[in-house]
C-alpha positions as CSV (number, residue, x, y, z in Angstrom):
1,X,0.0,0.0,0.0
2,X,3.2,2.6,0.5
3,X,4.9,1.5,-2.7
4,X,1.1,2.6,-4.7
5,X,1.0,5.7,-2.7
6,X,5.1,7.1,-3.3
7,X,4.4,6.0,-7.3
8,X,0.7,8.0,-7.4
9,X,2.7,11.2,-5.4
10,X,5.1,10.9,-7.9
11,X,2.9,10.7,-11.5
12,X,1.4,13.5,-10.2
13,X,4.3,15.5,-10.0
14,X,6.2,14.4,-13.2
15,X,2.9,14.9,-15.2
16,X,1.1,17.7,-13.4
17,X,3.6,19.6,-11.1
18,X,6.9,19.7,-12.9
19,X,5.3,21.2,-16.1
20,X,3.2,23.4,-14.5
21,X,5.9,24.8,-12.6
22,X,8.3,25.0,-15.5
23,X,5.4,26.9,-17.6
24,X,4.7,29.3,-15.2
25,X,8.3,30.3,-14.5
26,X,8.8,31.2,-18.0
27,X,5.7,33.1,-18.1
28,X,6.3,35.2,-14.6
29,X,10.1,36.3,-16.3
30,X,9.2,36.9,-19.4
31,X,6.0,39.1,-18.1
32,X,8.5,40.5,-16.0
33,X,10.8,41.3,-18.7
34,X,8.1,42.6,-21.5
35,X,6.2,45.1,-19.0
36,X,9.5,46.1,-17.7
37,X,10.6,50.1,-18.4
38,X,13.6,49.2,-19.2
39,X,12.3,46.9,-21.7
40,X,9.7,49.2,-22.8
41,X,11.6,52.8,-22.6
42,X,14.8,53.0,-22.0
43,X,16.3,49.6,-24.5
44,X,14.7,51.6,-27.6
45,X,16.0,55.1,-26.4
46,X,19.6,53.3,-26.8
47,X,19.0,51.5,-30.3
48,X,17.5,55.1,-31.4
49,X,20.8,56.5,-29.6
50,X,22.6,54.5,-32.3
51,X,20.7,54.3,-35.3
52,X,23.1,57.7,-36.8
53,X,26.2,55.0,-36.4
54,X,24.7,52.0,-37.5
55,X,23.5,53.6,-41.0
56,X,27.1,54.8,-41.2
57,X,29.1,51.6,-40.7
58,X,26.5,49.9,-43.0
59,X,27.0,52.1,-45.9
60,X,30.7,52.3,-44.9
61,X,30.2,48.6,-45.3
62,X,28.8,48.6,-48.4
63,X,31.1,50.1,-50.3
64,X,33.2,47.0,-50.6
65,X,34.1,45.9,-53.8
66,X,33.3,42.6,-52.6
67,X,29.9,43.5,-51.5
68,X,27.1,42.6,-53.9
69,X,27.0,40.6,-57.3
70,X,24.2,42.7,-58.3
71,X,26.0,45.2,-60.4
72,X,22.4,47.4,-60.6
73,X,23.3,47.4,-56.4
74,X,26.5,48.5,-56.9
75,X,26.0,51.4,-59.3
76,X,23.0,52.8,-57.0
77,X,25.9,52.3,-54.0
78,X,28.5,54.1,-55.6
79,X,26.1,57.0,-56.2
80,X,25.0,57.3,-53.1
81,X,29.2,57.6,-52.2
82,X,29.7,59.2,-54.5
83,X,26.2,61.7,-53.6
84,X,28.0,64.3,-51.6
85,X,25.2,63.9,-49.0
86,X,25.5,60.4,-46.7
87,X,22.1,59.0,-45.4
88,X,22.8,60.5,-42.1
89,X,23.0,63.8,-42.9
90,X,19.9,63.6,-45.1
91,X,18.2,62.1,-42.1
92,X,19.2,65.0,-39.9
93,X,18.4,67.5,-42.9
94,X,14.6,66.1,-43.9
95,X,14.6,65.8,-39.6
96,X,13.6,62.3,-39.4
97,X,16.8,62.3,-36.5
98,X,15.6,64.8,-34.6
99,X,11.9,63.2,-34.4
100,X,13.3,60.3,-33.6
101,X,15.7,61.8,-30.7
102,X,13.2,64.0,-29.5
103,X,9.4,63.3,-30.0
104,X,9.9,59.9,-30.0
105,X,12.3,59.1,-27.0
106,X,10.6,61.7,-24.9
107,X,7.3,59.7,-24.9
108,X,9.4,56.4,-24.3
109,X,10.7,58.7,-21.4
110,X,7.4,59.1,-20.4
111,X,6.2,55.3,-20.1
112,X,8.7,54.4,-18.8
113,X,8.4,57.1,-15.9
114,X,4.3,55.7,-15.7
115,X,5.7,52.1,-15.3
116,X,7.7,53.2,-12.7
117,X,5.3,55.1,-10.6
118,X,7.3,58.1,-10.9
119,X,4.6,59.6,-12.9
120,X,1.1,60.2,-13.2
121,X,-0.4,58.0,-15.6
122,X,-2.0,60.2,-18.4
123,X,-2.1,59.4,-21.8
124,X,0.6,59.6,-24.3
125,X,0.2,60.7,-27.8
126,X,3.2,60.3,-30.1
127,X,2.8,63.2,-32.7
128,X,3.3,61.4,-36.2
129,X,2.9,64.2,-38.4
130,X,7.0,65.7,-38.0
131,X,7.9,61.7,-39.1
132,X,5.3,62.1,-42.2
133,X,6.8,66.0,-42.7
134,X,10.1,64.4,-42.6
135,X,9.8,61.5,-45.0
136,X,7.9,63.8,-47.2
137,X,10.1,66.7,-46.9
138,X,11.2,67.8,-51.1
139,X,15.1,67.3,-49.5
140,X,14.2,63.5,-50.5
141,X,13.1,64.5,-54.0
142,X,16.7,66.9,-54.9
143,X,18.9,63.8,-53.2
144,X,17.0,61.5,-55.7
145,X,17.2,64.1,-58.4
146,X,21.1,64.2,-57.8
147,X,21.7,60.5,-57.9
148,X,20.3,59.8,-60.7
149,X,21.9,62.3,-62.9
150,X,25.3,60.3,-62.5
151,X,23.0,57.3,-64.2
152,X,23.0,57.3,-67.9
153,X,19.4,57.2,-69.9
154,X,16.8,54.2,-69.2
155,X,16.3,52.6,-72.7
156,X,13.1,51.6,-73.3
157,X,13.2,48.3,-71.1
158,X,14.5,50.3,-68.2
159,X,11.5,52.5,-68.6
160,X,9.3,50.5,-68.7
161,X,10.9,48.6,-65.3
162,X,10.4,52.1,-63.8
163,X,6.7,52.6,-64.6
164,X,5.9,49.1,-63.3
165,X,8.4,49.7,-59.9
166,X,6.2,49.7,-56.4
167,X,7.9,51.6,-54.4
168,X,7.7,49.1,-51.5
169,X,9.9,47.2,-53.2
170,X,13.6,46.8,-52.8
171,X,15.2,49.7,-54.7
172,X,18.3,47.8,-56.0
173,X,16.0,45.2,-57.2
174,X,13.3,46.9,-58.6
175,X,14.5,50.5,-60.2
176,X,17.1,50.3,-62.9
177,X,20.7,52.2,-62.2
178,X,19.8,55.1,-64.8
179,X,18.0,58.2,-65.6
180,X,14.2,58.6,-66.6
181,X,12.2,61.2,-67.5
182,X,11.4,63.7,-64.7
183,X,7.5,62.8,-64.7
184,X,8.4,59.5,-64.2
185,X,10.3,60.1,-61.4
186,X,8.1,62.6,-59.9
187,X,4.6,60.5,-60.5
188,X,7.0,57.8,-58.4
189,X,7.9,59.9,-55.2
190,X,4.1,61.2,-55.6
191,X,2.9,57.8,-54.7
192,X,5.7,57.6,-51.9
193,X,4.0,60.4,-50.4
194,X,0.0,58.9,-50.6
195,X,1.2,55.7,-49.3
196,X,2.9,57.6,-46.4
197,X,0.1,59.5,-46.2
198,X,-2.4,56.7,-46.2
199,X,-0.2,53.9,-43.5
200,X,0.5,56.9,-41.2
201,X,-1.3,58.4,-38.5
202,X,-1.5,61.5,-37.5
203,X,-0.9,60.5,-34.1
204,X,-0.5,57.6,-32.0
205,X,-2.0,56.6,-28.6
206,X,0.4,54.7,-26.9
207,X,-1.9,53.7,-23.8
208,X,-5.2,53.8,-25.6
209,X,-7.6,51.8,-24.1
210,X,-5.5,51.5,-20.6
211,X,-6.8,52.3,-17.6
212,X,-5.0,54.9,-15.6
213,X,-3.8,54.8,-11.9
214,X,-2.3,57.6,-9.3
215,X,0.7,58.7,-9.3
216,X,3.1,56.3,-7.4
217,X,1.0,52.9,-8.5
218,X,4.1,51.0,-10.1
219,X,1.9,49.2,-13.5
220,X,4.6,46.6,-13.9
221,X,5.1,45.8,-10.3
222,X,1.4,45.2,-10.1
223,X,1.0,43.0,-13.4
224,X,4.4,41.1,-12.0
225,X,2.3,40.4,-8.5
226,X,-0.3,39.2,-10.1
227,X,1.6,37.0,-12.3
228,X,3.5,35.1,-9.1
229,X,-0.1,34.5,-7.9
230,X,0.3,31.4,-10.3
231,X,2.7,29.6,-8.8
232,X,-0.7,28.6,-6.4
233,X,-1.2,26.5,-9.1
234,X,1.7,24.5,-9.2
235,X,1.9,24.7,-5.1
236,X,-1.0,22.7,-4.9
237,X,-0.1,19.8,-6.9
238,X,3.3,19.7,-5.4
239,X,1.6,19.0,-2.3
240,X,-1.3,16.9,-3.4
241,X,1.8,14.6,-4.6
242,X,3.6,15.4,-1.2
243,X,0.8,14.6,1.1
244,X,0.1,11.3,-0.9
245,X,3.6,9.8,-1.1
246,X,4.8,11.0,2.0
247,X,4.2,9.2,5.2
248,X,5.1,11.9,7.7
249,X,6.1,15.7,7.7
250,X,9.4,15.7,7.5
251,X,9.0,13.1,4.2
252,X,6.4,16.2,3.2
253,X,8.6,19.3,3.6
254,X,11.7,16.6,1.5
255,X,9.4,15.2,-1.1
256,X,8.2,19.4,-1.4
257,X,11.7,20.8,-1.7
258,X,13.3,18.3,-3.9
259,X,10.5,18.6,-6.3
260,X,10.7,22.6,-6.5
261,X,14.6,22.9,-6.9
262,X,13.8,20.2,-10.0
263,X,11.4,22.4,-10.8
264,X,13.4,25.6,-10.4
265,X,16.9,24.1,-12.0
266,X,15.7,22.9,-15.0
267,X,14.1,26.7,-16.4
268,X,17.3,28.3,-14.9
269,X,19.3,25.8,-17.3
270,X,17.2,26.4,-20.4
271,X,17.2,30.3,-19.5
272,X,21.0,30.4,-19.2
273,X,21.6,28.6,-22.3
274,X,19.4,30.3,-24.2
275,X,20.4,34.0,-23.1
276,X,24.0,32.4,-24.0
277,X,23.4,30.4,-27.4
278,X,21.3,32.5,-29.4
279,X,23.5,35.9,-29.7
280,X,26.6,32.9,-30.7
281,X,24.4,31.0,-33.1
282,X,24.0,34.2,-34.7
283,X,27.8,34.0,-35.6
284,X,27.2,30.4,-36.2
285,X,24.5,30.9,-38.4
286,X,25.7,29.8,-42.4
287,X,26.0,33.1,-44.4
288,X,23.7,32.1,-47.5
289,X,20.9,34.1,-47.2
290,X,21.6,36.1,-50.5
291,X,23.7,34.8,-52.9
292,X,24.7,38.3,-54.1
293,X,26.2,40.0,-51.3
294,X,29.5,39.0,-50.0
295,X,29.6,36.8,-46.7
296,X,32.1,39.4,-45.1
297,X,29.8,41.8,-45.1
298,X,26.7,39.7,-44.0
299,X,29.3,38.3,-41.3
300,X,29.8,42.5,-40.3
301,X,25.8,42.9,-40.6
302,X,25.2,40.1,-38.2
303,X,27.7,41.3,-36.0
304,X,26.4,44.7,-35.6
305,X,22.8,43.7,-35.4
306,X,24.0,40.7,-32.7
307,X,25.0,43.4,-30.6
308,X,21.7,45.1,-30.1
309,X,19.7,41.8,-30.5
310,X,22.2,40.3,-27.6
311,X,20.6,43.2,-25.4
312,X,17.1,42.1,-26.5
313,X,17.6,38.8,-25.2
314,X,19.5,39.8,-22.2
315,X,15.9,42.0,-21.1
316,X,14.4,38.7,-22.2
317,X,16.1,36.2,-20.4
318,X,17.8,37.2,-17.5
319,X,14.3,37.8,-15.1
320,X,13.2,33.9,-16.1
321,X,16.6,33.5,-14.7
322,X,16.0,35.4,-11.6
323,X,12.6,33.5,-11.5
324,X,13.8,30.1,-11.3
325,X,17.0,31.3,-8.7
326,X,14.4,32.0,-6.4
327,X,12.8,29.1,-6.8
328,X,15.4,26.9,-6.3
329,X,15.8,28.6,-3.2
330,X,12.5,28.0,-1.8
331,X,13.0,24.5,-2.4
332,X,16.2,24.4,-0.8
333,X,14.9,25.9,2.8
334,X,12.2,23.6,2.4
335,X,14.5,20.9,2.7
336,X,16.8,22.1,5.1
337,X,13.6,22.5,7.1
338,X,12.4,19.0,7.0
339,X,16.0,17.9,9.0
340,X,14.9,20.3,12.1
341,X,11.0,18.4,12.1
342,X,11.4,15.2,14.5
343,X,10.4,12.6,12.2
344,X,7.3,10.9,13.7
345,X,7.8,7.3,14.8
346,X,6.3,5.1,11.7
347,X,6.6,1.6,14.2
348,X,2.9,0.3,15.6
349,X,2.7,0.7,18.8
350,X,1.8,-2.6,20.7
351,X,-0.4,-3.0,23.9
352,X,0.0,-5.9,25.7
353,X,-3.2,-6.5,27.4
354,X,-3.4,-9.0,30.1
355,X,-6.3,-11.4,31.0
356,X,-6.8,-9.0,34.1
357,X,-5.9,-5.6,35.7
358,X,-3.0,-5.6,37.3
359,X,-3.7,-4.6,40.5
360,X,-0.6,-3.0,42.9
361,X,-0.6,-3.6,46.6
362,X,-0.9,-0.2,48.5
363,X,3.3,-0.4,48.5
364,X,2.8,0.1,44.9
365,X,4.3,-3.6,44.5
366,X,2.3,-6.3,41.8
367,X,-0.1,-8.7,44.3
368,X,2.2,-11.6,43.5
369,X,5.4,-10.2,44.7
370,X,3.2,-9.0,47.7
371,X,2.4,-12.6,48.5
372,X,6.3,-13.5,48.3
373,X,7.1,-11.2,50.9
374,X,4.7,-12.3,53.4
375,X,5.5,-16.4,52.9
């Protein structure tokens, strides 16, 4: 009857407990992580911080003569170097930089300040209309203009190719390296600016629908709090399973702690590998994904975006991790508690129940001895 008991307490916690456990883990740290300010505010105030540096190493980049089969991508390339203007400084020209610095990373500023309690939550509206100013702005149209006057003519193919161009599409892939006609090129940028016109808003609500709280009421902390209210869950079948194999409470508080350091060390694993294999398998990864530009500079792409994506998972993985520390904890004061419960005797205890009473003498001696001491 003990050996069906311990094997019931433990199917339920191989198949109920355990995964539980391990699901909810991953769901508290990564809710942690994702509701987090820094995750939220200040991680994209850094990648905007370095988006002026990373266009310049990738054009830098570019440049290569090794870069690109595509010898339509490499005229357009050696334009643009050759343009007098780099991307940059058109981007802080048309003021799609300054948006971007300002407008933008003061209402990350802002949530993040909400999250935090430091703020009153209010709501946010990102202004859209400087980006749509910006990417419409006619400094666009004269750094076109100029690049394509080092192109010669389209012939009539090319034409044609320009005329049946979306300008979603890739440009090195879709617009020949040479010079239309004007009204081709302007009835081009003029549906560039109705499709900006059309996918942008003029604003953006960044806590519409949300519900707002005083000033001082942390958002994340309270969404984190609520999430640890699931590890009830996998409490109760740990000790369900405990109760039922267990034959006393120190075998309780043993069978409790060994299965939640199991259930805390395995997630800690997987969340330590992760947060450490991913940014490597990105160097790992085979360079094939375009046959036409160079692996060096796919290798240097990769490197540069591994950085910021490294960071990404770092927000990502490291609260899972500090998750399933603390539950490993738990489970190890759980055991070290069970060593200071006595352990309750498990042997029957045995009457021995005679015919009759026993009866002592009024010396507190047995009636027989009595009798001895009188003969």
């Amino acid at each position: 009857m003990n050996s069906v008991r311990k094997i019931t307490g433990v199917l339920i916690i191989l198949f109920f407990a355990l995964p539980i456990l391990f699901g909810i883990i991953w769901a508290v740290g990564i809710t942690k992580a994702v509701v987090s300010p820094e995750f939220l505010s200040d991680m994209p105030r850094e990648f905007i911080a370095e988006v002026p540096q990373f266009v310049d190493d990738m054009l830098e980049a570019m440049q290569e003569e090794d870069f690109t089969t595509n010898e339509n991508a490499r005229a357009w390339l050696k334009a643009i170097n050759e343009a007098g203007t780099s991307p940059k400084e058109l981007m802080e020209e048309i003021g799609l930089l300054g948006w971007m610095q300002n407008e933008l990373s003061a209402s990350l500023q802002d949530v993040g300040d909400i999250l935090r309690g430091e703020m009153e939550a209010k709501q946010i509206t990102l202004n859209m209309i400087p980006l749509k100013e910006a990417l419409q702005h006619k400094a666009i149209d004269l750094y076109i203009m100029n690049l394509l006057k080092k192109f010669p003519p389209c012939d009539l193919d090319q034409v044609e190719a320009w005329q049946d161009s979306d300008v979603d599409d890739d440009l090195f892939d879709s617009l020949p390296a040479c010079q239309p006609d004007p009204l081709i090129v302007s009835e081009a940028l003029d549906e560039w600016r109705r499709n900006i016109d059309y996918d942008i808003p003029d604003e953006v609500d960044i806590f519409e629908g949300a519900r707002f709280f005083p000033r001082g009421f942390s958002t994340a902390r309270t969404v984190v709090s609520l999430t640890y209210l699931l590890f009830l869950i996998p409490a109760a079948f740990i000790a369900i399973g405990a109760l039922i194999g267990a034959s006393s409470r120190q075998g309780f508080l043993q069978w409790t702690g060994v299965t939640t350091i199991i259930g805390g060390l395995i997630p800690l694993g997987m969340a330590i590998f992760a947060k450490k294999i991913v940014p490597l398998a990105l160097h790992w990864a085979p360079y094939d994904y375009s046959h036409e530009i160079s692996i060096q500079f796919q290798e240097m792409a990769l490197e540069k975006i591994g950085g910021l994506m490294s960071v990404v998972f770092d927000q990502l993985f490291s609260p899972v991790i500090a998750v399933a520390g603390t539950v490993c904890i738990v489970g190890i004061i759980l055991y070290a508690l069970s060593f200071a419960v006595t352990p309750a005797s498990t042997e029957p205890v045995r009457e021995t129940l005679s015919a009759e009473p026993k009866v002592e003498s009024k010396t507190g001696e047995e009636p027989e001895k009595a009798e001895e001491k009188k003969e």
